[in-house]
Backbone as a chain_set.jsonl record, in Angstrom:
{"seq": "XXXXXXXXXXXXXXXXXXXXXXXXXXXXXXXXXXXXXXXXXXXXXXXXXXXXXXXXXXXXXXXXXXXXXXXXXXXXXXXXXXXXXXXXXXXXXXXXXXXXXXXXXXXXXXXXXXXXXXXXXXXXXXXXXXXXXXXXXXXXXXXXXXXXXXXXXXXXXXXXXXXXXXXXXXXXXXXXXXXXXXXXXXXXXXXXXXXXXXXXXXXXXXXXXXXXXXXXXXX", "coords": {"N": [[-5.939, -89.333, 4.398], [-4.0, -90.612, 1.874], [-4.229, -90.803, -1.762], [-3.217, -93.911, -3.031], [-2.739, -94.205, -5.801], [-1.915, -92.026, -6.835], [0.377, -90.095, -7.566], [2.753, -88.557, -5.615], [3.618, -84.827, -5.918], [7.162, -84.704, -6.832], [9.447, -82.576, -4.801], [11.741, -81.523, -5.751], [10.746, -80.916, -8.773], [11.175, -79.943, -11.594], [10.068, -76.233, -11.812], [7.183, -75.099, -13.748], [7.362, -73.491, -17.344], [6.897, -70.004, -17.549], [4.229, -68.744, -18.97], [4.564, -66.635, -22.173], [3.329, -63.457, -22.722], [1.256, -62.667, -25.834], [2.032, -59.762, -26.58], [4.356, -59.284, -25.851], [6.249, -61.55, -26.978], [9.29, -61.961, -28.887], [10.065, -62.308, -31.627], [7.197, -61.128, -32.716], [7.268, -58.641, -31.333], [9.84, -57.08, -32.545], [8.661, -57.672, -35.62], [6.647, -55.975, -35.463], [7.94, -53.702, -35.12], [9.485, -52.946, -37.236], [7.833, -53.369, -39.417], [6.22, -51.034, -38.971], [8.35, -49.21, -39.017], [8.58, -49.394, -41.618], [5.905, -48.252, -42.475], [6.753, -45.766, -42.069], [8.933, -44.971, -43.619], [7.543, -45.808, -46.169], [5.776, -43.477, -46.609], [7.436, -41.215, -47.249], [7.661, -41.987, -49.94], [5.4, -40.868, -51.429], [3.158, -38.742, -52.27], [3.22, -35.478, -50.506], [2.537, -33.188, -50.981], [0.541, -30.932, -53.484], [1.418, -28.214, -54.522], [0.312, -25.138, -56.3], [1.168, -23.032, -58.685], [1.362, -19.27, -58.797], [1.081, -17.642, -61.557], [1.793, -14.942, -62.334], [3.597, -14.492, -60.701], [5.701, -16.404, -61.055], [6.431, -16.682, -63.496], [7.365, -16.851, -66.924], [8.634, -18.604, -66.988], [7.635, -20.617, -64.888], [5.806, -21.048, -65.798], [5.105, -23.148, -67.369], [4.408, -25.292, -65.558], [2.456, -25.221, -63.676], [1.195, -26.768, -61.414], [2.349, -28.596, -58.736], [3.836, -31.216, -57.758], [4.687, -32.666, -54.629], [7.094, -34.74, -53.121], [6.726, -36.93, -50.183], [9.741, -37.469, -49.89], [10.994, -35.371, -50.733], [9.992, -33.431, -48.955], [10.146, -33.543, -46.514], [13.002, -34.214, -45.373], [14.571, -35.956, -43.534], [13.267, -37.541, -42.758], [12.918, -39.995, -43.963], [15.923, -41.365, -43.385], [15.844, -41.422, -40.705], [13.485, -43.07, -40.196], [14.826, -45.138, -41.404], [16.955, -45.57, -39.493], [15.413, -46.188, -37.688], [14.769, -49.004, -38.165], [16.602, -50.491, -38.582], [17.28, -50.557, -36.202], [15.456, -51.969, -34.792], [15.615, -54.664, -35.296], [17.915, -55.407, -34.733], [17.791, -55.442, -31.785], [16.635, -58.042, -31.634], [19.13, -59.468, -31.244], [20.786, -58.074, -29.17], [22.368, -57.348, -26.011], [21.065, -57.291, -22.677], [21.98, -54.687, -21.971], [22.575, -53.266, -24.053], [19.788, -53.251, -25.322], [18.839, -51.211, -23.989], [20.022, -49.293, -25.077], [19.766, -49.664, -27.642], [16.63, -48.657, -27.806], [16.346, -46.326, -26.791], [17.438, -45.395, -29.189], [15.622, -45.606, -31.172], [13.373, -44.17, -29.677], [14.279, -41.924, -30.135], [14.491, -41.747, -33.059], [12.288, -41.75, -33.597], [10.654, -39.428, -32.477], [12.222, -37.589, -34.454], [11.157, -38.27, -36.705], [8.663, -37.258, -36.473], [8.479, -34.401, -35.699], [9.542, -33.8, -37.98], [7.477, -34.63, -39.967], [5.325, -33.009, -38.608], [6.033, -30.423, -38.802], [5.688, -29.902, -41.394], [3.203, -30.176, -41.706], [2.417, -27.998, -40.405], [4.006, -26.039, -41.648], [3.427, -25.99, -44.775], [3.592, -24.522, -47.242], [6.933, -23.857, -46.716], [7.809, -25.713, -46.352], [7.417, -26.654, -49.336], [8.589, -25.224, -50.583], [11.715, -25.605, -51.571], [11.407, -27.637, -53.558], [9.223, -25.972, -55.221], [11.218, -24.068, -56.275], [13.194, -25.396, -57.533], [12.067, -26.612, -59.271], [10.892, -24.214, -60.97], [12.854, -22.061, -60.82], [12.9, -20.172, -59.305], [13.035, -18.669, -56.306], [11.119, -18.282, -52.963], [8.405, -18.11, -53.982], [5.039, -18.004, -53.815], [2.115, -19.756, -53.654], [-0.504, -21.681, -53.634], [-1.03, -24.308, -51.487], [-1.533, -27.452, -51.018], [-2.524, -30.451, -48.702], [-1.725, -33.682, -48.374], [-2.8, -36.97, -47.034], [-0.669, -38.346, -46.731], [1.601, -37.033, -44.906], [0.071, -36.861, -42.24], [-0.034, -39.789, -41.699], [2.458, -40.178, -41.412], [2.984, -38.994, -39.092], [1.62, -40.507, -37.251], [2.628, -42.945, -37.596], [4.934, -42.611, -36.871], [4.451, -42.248, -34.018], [3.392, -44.368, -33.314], [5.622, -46.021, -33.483], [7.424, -45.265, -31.412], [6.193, -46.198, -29.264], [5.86, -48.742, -29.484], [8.699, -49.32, -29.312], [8.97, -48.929, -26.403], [8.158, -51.202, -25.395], [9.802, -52.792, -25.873], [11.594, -52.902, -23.357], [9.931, -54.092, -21.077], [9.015, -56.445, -22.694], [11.433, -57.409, -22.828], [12.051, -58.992, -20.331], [11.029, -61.426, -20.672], [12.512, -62.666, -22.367], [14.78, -65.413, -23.796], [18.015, -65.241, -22.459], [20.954, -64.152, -24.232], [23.999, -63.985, -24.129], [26.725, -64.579, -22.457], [27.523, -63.174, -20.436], [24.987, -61.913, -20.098], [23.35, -64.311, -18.912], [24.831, -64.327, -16.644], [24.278, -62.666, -15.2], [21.191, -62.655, -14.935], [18.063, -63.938, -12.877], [18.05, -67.142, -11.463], [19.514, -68.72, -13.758], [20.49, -71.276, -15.525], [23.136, -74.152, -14.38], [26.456, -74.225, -16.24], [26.103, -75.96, -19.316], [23.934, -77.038, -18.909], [21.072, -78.229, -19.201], [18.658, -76.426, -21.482], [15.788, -75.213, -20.204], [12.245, -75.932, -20.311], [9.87, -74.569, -23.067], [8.315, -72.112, -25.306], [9.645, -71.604, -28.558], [10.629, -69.173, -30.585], [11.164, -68.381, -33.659], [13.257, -66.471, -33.875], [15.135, -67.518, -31.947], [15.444, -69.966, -32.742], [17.12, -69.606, -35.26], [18.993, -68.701, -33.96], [20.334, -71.013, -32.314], [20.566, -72.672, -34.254], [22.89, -71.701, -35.379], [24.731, -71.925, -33.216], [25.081, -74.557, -33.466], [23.234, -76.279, -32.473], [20.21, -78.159, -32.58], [17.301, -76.839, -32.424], [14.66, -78.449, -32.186]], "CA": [[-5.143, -90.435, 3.835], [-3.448, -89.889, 0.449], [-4.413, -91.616, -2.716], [-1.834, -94.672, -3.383], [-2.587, -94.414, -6.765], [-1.678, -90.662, -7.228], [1.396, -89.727, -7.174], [2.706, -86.709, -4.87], [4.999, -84.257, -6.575], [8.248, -83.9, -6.335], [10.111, -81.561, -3.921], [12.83, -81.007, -6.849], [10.454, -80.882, -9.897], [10.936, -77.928, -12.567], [8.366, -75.566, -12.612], [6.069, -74.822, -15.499], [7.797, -72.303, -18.031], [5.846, -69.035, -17.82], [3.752, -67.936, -20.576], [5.04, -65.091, -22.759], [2.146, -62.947, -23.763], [1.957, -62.35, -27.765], [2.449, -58.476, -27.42], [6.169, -59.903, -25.448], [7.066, -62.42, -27.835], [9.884, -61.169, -29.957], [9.135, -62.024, -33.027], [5.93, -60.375, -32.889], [7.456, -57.075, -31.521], [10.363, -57.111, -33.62], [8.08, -57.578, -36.822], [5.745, -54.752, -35.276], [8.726, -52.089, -35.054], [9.809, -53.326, -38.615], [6.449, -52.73, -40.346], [5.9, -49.53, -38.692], [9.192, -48.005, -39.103], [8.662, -49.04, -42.852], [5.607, -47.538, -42.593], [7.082, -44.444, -41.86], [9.636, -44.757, -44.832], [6.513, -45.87, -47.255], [4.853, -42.835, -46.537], [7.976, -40.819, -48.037], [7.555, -42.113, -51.304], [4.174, -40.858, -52.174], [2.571, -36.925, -52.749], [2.949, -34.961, -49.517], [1.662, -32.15, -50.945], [0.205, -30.343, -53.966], [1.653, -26.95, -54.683], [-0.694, -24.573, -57.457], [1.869, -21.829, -58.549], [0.722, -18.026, -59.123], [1.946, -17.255, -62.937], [2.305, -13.456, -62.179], [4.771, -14.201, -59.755], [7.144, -16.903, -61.34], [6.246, -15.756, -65.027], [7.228, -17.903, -67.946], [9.936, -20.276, -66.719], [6.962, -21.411, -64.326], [4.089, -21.467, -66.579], [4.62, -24.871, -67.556], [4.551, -26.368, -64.243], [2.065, -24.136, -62.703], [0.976, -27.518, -60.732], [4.344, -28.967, -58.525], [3.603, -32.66, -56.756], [6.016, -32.91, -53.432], [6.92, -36.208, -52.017], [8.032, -36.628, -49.291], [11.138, -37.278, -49.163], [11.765, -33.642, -50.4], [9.586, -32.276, -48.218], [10.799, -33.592, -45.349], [14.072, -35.298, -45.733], [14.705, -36.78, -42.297], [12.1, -38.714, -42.395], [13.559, -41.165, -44.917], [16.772, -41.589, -42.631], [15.236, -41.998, -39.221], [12.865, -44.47, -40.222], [16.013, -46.509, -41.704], [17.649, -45.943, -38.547], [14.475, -47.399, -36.22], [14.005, -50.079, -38.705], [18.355, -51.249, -37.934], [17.604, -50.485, -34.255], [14.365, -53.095, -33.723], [15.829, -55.685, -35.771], [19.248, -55.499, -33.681], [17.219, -55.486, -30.57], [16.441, -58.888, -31.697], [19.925, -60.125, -31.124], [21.606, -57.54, -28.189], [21.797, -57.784, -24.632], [20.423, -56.52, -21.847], [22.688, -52.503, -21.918], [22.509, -52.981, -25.629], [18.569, -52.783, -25.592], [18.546, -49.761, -23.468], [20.679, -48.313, -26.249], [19.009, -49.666, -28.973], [15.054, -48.293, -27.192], [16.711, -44.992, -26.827], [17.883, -44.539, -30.641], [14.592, -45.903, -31.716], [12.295, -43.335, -29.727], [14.671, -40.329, -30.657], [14.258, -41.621, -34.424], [10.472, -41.834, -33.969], [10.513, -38.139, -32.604], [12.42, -37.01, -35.309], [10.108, -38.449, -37.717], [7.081, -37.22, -35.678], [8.609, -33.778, -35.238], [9.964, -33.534, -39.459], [6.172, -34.59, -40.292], [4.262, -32.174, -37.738], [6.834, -28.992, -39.669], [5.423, -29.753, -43.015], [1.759, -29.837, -41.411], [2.692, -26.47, -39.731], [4.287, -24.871, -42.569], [3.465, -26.793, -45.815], [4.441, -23.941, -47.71], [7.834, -23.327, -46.295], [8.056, -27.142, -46.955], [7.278, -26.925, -50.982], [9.622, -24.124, -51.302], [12.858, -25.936, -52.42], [10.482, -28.151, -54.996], [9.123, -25.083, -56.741], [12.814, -23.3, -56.826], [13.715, -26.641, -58.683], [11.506, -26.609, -60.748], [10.81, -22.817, -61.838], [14.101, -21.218, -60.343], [12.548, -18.882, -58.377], [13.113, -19.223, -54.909], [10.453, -16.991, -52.407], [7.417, -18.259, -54.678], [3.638, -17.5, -52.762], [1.738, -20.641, -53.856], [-1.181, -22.348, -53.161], [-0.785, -25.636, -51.008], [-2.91, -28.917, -50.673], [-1.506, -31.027, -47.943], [-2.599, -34.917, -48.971], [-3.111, -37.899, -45.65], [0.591, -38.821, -45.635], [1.933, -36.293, -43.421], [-0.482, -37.236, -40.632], [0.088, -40.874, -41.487], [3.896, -39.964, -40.881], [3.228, -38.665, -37.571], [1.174, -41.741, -36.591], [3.77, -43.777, -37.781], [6.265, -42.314, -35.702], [3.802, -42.034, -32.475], [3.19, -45.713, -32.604], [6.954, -46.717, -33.292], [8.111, -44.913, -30.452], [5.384, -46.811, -28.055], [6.589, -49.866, -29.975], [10.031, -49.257, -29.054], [8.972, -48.75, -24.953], [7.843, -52.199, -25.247], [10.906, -53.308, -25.785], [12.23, -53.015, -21.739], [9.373, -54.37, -19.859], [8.853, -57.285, -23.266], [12.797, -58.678, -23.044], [12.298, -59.541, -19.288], [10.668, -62.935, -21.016], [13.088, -63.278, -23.664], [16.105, -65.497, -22.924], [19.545, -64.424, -22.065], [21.615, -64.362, -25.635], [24.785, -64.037, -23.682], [27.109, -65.247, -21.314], [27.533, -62.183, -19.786], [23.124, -62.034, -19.738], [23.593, -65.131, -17.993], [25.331, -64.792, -15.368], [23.134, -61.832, -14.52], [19.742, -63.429, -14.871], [17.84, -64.918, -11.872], [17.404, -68.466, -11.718], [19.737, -69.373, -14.79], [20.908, -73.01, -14.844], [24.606, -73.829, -14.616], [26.922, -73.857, -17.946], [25.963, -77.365, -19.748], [22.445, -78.023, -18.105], [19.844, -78.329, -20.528], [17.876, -75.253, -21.544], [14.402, -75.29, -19.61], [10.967, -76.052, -21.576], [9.195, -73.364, -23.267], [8.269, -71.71, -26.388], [10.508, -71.279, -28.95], [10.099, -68.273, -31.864], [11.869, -68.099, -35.267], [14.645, -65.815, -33.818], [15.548, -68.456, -31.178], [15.736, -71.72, -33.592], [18.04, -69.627, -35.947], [20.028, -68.908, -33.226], [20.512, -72.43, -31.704], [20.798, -73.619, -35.456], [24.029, -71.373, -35.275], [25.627, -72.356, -32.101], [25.38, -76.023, -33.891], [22.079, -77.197, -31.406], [19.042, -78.842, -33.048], [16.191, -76.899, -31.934], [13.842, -79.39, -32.374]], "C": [[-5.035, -90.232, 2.334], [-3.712, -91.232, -0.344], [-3.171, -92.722, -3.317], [-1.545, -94.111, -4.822], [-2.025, -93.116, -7.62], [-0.523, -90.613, -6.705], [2.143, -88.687, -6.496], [4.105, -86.521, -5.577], [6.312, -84.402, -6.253], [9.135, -82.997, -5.558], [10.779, -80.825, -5.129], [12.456, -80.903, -8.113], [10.763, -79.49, -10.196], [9.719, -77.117, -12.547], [8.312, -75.2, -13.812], [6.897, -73.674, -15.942], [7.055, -70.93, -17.483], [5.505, -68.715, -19.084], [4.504, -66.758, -20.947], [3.959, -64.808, -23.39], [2.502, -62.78, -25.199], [2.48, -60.6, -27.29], [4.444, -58.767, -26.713], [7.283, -60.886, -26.399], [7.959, -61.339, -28.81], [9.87, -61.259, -31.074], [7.75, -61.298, -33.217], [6.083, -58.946, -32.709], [8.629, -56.422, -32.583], [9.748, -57.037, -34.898], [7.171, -56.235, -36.642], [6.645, -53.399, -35.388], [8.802, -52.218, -36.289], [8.44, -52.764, -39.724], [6.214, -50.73, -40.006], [7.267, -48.253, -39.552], [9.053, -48.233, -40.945], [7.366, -48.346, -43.707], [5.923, -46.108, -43.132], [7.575, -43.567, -43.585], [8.909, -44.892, -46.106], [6.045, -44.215, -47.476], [5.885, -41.337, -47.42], [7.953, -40.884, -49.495], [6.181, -41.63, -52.031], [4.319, -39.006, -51.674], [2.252, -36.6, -51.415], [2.099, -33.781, -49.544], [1.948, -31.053, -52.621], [0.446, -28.396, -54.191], [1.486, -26.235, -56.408], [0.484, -23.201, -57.436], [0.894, -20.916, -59.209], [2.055, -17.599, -60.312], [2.059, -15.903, -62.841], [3.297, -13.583, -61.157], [6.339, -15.2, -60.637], [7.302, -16.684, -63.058], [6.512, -17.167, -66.181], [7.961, -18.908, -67.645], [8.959, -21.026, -66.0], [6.183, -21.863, -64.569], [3.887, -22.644, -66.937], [4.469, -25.557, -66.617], [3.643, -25.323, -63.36], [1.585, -24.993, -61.527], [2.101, -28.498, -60.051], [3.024, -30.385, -57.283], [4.876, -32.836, -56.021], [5.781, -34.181, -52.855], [7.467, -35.829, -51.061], [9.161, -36.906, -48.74], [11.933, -36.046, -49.618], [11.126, -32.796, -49.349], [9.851, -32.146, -46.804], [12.188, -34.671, -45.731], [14.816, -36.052, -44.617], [14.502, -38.024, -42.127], [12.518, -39.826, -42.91], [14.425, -41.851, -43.99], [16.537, -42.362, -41.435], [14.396, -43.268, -39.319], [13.836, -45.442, -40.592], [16.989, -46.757, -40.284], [16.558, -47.253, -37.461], [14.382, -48.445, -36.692], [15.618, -51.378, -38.438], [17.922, -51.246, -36.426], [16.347, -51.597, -34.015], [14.876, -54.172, -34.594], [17.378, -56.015, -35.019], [18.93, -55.503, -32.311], [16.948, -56.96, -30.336], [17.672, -59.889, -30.854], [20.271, -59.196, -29.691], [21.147, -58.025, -27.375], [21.169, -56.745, -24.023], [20.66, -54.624, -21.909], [22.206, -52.644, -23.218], [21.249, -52.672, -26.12], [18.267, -51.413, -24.99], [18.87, -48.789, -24.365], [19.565, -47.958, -27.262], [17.114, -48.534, -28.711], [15.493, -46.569, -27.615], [16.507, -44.472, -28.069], [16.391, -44.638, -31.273], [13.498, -44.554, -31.455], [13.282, -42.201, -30.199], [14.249, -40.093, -32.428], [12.55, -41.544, -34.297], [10.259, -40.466, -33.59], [11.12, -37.165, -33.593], [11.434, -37.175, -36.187], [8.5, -37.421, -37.434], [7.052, -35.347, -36.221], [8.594, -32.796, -36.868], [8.112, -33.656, -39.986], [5.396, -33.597, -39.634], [5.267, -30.717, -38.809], [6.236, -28.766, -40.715], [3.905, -29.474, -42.604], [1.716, -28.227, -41.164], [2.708, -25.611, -40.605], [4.154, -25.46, -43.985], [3.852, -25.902, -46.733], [6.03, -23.411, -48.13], [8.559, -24.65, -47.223], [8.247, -27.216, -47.968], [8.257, -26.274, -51.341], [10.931, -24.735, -52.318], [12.204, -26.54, -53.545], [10.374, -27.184, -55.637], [10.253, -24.46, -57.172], [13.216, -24.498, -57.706], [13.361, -26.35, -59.928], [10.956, -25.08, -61.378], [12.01, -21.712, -62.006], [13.897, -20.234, -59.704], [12.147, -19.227, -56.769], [12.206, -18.128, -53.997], [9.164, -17.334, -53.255], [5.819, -18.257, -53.421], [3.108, -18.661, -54.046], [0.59, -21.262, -52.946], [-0.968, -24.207, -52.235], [-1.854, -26.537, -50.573], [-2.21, -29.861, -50.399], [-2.354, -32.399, -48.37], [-2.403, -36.104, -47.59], [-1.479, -38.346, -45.154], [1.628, -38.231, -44.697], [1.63, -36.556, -42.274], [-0.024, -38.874, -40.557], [1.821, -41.371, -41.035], [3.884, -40.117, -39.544], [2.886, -39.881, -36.908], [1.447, -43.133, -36.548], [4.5, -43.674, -36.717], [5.811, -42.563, -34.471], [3.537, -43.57, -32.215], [4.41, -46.553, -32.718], [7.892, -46.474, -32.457], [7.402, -45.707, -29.546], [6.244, -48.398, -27.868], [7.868, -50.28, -29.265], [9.884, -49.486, -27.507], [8.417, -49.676, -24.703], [8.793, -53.265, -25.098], [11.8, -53.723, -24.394], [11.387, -53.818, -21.488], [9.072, -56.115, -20.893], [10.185, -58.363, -22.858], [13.039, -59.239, -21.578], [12.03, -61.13, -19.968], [11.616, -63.4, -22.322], [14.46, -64.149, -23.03], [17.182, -64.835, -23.32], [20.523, -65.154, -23.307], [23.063, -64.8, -25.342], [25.338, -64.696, -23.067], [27.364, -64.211, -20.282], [25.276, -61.95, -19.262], [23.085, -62.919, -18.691], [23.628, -65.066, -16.87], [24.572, -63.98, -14.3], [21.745, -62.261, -14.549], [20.106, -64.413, -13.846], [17.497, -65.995, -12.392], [17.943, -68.617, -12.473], [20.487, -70.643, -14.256], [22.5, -72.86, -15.096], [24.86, -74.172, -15.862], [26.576, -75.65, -18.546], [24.958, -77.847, -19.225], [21.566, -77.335, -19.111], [18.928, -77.041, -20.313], [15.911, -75.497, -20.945], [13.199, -75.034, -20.94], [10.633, -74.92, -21.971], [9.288, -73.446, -24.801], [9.266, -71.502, -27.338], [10.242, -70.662, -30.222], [11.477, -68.52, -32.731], [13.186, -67.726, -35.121], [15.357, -67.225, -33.276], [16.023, -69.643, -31.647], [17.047, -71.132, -34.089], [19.471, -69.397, -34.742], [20.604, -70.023, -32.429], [21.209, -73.416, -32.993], [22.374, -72.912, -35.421], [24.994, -71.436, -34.423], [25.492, -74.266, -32.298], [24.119, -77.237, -32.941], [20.914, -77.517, -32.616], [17.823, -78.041, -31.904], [15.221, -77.306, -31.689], [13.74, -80.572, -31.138]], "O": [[-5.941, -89.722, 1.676], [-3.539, -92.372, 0.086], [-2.269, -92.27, -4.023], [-0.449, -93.638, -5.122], [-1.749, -93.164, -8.819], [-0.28, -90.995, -5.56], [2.029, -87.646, -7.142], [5.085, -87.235, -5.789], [6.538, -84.131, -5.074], [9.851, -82.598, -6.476], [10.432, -79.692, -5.463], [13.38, -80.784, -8.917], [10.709, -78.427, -9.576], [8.65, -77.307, -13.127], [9.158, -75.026, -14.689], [7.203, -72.844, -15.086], [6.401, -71.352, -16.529], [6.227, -68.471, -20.051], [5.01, -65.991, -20.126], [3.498, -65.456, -24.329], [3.631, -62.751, -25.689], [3.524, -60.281, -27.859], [5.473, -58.375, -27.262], [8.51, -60.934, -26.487], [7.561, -60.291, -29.318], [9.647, -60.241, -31.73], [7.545, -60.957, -34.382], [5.503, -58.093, -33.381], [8.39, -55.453, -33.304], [10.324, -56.179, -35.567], [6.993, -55.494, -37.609], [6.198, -52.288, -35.673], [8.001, -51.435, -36.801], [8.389, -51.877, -40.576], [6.115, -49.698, -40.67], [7.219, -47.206, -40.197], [9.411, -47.271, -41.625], [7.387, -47.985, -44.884], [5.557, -45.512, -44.146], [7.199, -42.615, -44.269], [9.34, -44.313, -47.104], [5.999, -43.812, -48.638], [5.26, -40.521, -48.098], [8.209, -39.904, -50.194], [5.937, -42.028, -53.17], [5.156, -38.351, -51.054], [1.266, -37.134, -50.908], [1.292, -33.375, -48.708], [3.029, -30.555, -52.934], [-0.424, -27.554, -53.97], [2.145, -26.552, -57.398], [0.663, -22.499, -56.441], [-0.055, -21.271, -59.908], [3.256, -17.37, -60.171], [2.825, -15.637, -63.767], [3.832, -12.535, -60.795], [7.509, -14.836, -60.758], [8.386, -16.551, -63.626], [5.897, -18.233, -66.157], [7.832, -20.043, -68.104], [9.085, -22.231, -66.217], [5.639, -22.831, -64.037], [2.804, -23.228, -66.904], [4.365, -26.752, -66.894], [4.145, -24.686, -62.434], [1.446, -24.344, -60.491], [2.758, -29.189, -60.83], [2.04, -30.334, -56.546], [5.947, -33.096, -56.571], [4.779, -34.642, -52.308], [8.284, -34.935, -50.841], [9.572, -36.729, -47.593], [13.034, -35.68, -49.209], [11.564, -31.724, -48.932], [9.829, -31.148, -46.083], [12.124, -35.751, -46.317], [15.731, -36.797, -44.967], [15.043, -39.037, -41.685], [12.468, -40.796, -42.154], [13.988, -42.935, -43.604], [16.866, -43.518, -41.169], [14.582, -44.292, -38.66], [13.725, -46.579, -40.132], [17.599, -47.795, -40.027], [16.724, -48.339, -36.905], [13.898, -49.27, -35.917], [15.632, -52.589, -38.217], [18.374, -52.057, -35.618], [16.342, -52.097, -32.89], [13.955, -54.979, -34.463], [17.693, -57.2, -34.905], [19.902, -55.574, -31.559], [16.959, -57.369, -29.175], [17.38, -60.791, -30.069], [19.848, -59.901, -28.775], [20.167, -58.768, -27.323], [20.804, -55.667, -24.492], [19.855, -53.692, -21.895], [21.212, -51.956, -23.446], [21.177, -51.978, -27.134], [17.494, -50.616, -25.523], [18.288, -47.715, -24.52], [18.898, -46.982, -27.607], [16.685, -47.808, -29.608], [15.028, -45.861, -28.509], [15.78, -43.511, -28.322], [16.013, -43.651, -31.904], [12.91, -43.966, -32.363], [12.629, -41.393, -30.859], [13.897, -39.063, -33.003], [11.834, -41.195, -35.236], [9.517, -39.962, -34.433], [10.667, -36.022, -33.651], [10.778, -36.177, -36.484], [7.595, -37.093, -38.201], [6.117, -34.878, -36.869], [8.046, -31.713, -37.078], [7.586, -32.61, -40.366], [4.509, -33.249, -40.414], [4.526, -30.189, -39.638], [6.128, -27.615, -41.139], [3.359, -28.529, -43.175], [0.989, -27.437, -41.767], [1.944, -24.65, -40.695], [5.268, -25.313, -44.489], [4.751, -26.441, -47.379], [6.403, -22.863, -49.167], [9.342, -24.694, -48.172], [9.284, -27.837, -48.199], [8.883, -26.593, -52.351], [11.102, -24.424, -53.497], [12.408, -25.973, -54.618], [11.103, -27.051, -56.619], [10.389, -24.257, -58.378], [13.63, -24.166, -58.817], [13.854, -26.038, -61.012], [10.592, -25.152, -62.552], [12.155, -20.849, -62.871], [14.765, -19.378, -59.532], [11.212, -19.865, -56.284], [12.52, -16.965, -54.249], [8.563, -16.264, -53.16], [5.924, -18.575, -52.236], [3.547, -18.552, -55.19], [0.708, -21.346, -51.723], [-0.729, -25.171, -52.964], [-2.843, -26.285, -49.884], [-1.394, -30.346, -51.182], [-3.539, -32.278, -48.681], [-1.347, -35.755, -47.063], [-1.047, -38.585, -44.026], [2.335, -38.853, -43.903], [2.411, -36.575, -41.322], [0.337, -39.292, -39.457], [2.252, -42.421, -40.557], [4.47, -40.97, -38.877], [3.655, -40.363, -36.076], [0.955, -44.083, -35.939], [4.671, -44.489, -35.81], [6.601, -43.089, -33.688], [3.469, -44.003, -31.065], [4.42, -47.665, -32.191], [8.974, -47.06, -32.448], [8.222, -46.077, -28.706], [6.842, -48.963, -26.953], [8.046, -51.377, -28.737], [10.707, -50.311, -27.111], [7.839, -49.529, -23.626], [8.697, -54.305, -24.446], [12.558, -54.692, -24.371], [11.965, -54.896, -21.628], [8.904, -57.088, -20.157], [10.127, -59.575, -22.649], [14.06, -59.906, -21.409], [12.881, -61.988, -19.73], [11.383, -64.346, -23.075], [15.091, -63.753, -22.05], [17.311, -64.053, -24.262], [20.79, -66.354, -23.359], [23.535, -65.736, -25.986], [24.728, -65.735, -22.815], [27.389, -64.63, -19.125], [24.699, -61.897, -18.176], [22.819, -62.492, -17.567], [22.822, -65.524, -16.06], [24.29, -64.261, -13.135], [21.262, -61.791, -13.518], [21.068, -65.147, -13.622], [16.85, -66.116, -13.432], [17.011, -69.078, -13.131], [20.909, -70.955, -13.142], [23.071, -71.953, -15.702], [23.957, -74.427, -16.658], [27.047, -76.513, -17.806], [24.917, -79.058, -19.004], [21.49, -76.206, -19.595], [18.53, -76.674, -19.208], [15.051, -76.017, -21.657], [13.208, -74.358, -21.968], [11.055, -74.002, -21.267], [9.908, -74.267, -25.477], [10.178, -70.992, -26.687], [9.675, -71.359, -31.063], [12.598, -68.806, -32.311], [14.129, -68.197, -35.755], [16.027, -67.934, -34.027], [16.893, -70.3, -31.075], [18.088, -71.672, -33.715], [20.604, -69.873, -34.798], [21.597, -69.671, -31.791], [21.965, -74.385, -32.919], [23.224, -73.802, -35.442], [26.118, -71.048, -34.743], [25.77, -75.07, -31.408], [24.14, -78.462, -32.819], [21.018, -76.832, -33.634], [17.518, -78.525, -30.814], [14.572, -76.651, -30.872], [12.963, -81.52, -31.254]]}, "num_chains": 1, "name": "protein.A"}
């Protein structure tokens, strides 16, 4: 015998939202590709590597500079680029749809293997790497030089290796994100019909500004 005083559910109640874990929320992965890929591009601006020239080889035009500091964005010059590309591609991931993230995931890990691939070259050959620097600066191109590789090369690579993971978070994360579209829409299970109130749940930073721009009160 059932409690008067309790009420029995509904047949037709809403169910409970589902949680979105934090590493799913988009603001949180969005800001995580963003840092990383500017990682990447930080790590350009500083001393990739230390090149000690040999004064019997480049003679007096080199003697004043017998010590050459490479950043890297000469020593690898990719690297600069690609990270500006992954850093447009997870912040536009924010807004696209469903095809448009497959895109966007794609460009992201190819830019994170470029980066990965431009940083692992200079580890490989750090010499080969300095070369255009010391021709700059002594005019002698073919120079035999000492090299002293300094942490941001590897911190390149490990840039890149965790902004490509980043990026493959992106598919299995935007199942919990809602549908931006009307085209998303109509393809998503379970969406409500056109003019029925948006179902409870969380709502991140991206989501308000976008509601504040289709003229809704997120609040």
């Amino acid at each position: 015998m059932s409690d008067p005083g309790v009420a029995a559910p509904q047949a037709g109640s809403p169910k409970k939202a589902r949680a979105v874990p934090v590493w799913a929320r988009k603001s949180t992965l969005v800001l995580l590709i963003a840092l990383l890929a500017l990682a990447a591009f930080g790590t350009t601006t500083q001393t990739w590597m230390t090149a000690t020239l040999d004064p019997n080889q480049v003679g007096q035009a080199g003697a004043a500079q017998s010590v050459i500091q490479v950043q890297g964005s000469k020593a690898a010059t990719t690297v600069t680029a690609l990270a500006l590309v992954a850093l447009a591609g997870g912040l536009a991931a924010a807004i696209a749809g469903r095809i448009a993230r497959w895109v966007i995931t794609a460009i992201i890990v190819l830019a994170s293997a470029g980066v990965v691939t431009a940083a692992a070259t200079v580890l490989a050959d750090p010499l080969a790497a300095a070369q255009g620097s010391i021709a700059s600066a002594t005019g002698v191109s073919g120079s035999q030089a000492h090299v002293e590789l300094t942490p941001f090369p590897v911190l390149a690579v490990v840039a890149g290796c965790l902004l490509a993971l980043a990026a493959l978070l992106i598919l299995p994360a935007s199942r919990y994100w809602k549908a931006r579209t009307k085209y998303d829409a109509a393809g998503a299970a379970g969406t409500t019909a056109a003019g029925a109130a948006a179902p409870a749940g969380p709502v991140d930073e991206i989501d308000s500004w976008d509601r504040l721009s289709r003229g809704e009160d997120p609040t």
